[in-house]
C-alpha positions in Angstrom: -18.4 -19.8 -13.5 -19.6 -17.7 -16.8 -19.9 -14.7 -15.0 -18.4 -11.2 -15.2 -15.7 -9.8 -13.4 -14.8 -6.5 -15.0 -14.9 -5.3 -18.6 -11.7 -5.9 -19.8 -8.6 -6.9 -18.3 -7.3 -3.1 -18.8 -9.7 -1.9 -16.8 -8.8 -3.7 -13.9 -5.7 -1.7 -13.7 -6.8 1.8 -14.7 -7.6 4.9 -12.4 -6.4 5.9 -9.5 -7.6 2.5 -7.4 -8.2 -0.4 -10.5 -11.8 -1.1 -11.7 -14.1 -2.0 -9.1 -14.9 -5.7 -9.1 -17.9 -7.4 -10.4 -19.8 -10.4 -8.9 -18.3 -13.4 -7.0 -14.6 -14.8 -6.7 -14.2 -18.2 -7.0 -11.3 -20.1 -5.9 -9.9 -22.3 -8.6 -11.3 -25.4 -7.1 -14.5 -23.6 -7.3 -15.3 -22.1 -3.9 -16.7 -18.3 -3.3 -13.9 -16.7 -2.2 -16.4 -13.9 -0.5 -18.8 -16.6 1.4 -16.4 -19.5 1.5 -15.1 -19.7 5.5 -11.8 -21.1 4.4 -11.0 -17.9 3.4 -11.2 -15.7 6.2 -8.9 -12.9 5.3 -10.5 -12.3 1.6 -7.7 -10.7 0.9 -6.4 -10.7 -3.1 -2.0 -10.2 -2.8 -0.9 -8.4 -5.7 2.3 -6.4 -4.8 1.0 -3.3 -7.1 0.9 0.6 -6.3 -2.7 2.1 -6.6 -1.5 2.9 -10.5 -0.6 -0.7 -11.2 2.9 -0.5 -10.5 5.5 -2.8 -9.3 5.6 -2.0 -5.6 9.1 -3.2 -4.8 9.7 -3.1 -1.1 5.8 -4.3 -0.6 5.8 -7.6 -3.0 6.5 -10.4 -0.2 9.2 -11.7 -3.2 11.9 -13.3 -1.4 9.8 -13.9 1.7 10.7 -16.7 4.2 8.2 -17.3 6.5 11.2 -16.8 9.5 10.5 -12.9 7.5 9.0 -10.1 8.9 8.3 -8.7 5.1 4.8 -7.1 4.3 3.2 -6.8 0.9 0.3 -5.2 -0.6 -3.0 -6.6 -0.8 -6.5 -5.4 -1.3 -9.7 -6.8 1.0 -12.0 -8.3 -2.3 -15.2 -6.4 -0.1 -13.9 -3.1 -0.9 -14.4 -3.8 -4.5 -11.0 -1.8 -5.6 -8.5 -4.2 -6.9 -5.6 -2.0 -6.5 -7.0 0.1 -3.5 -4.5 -2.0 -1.3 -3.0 -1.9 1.7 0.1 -3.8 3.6 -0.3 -6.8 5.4 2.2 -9.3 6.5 3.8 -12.0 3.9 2.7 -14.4 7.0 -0.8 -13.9 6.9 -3.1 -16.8 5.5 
């Protein structure tokens, strides 16, 4: 969509939480992530620590969905990429 969504890709992964996000999220068929109701979670799954690391037990890798795993995502209304928290490989 031409618009910006951080700085650099480095400094979506630096400090304590990742680079606070910029603008909308768009789906790649081209939907707002943000305003869009088919996605009512917002949530962005990226199985990191705060610093960008691999967060091994919370990565949903190897998830069935008979699992009861959870992995780390962040809510994209917060604005901190990293600043996640764990939520069930089964959610939507």
């Amino acid at each position: 969509q031409g618009q910006l969504l951080a700085k650099s890709w480095s400094s979506l992964f630096e400090g304590q939480s990742g680079a606070a996000l910029r603008g909308p999220i768009y789906s790649f068929n081209g939907r707002s992530v943000l305003a869009d109701p088919l996605w009512p979670r917002r949530l962005a799954w990226h199985g990191s620590t705060p610093r960008g690391g691999h967060a091994r037990r919370w990565d949903c890798q190897g998830w069935r969905s008979s699992g009861v795993a959870e992995g780390m995502a962040t809510a994209l209304g917060e604005g901190r990429l990293l600043a996640g928290q764990r939520h069930n490989c089964s959610t939507p």
